[in-house]
N, C-alpha and C positions, 0 to 999 in steps of 0.2 A: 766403379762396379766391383761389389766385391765375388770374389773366389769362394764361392758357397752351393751345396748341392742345391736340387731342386727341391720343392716342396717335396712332391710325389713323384713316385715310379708305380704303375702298374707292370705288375710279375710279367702276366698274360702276354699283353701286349711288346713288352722289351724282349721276350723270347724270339728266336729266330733267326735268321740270317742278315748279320752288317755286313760292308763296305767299309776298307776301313781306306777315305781319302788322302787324307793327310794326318801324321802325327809329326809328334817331338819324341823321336825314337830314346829306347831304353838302350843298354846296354846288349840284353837277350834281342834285340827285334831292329837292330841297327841294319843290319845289311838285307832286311826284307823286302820286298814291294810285292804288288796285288794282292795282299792280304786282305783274307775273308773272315769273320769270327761268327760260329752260330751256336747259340744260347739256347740248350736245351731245361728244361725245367726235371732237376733227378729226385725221384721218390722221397732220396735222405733231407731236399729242402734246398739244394743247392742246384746253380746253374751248372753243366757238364758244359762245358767251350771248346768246342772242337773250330781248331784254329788252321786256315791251308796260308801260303804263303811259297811264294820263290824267292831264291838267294839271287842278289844283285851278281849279274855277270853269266845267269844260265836260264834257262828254260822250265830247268826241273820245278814240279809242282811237289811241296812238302808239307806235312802239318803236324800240330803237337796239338796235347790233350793240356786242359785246367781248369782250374773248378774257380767258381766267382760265386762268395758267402755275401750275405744280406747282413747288414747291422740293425739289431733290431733295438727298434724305437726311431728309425731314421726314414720309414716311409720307403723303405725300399730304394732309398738314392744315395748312400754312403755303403757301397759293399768293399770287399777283400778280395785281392784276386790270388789263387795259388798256383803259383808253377812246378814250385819242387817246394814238396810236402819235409819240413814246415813250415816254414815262410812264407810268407803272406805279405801284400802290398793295398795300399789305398786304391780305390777306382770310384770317382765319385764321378755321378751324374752332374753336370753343373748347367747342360741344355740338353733341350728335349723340346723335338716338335710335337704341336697338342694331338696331331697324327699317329706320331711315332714314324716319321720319314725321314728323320734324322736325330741323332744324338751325339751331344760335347761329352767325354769321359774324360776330368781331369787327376791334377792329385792337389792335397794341400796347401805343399811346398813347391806346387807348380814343374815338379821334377817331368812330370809325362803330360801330355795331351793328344788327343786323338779325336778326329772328327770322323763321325760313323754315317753312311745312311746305307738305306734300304734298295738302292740302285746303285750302279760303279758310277756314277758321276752326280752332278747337282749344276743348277745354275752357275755361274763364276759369279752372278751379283749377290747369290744368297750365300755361296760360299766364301765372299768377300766380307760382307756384313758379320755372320759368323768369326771369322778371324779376325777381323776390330773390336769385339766383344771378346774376344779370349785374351786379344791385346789388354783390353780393357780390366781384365780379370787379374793382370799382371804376368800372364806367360808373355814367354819372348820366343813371339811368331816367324822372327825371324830362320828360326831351327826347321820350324815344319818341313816337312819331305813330304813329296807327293808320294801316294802307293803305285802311281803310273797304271789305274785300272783304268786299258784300251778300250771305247767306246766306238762302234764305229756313225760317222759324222751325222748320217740320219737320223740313228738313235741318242743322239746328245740335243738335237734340237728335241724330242720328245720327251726327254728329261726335263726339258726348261720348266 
């Protein structure tokens, strides 16, 4: 399987609040969990990402601002993400449910993955299926971190 975005992204629809379950943390996002990312659509063309998150070892609830550019000609599924202006990073859509109930955000060189959905949890069999395909893709799933987003037990059987 190769490591290639999606056909399409719709703007509309990818807007909004993820979940972000499990990634292959970066260097900036190593020490986070329950991290939330929500994709605002801004005037200039660009997604505004207001991002919340806690540091591994506290409670505190934290978040930073960054803007995510579109490549154009690429159907809206190979964008740029900025954190500290000017720098910019790959963030390619590589899965997408035909819902938009979940999204694979990888990069090229396999450096980052993050498995996004639209609730704090997902099945363990669709989120197992998922991570054989990212294996598949050539990341090594072995990195993944959970973001440890607490469900409680009722509301994970209604997630199924």
């Amino acid at each position: 399987m190769e490591n290639i975005p999606v056909q399409k992204v719709d703007i509309m629809s990818y807007a909004g609040k993820w979940y972000s379950l499990c990634s292959i943390p970066t260097i900036m996002d190593k020490d986070w969990y329950q991290t939330t990312e929500t994709y605002v659509i801004h005037p200039d063309g660009y997604y505004a990402v207001f991002t919340t998150y806690k540091i591994v070892g506290t409670d505190e609830q934290r978040y930073t601002r960054s803007k995510l550019f579109v490549t154009r000609g690429s159907n809206n599924a190979i964008l740029k993400a900025q954190y500290v202006w000017p720098f910019k990073v790959y963030y390619w859509v590589v899965e997408l449910a035909d819902d938009y109930s979940y999204a694979v955000v990888g990069h090229p060189k396999h450096r980052h993955l993050s498995i996004l959905s639209r609730k704090p949890g997902m099945a363990d069999s669709l989120l197992a299926e998922i991570i054989e395909r990212c294996k598949k893709r050539g990341y090594d799933t072995s990195k993944l971190v959970s973001q440890e987003h607490h469900i409680l037990p009722s509301a994970e059987t209604a997630l199924a």
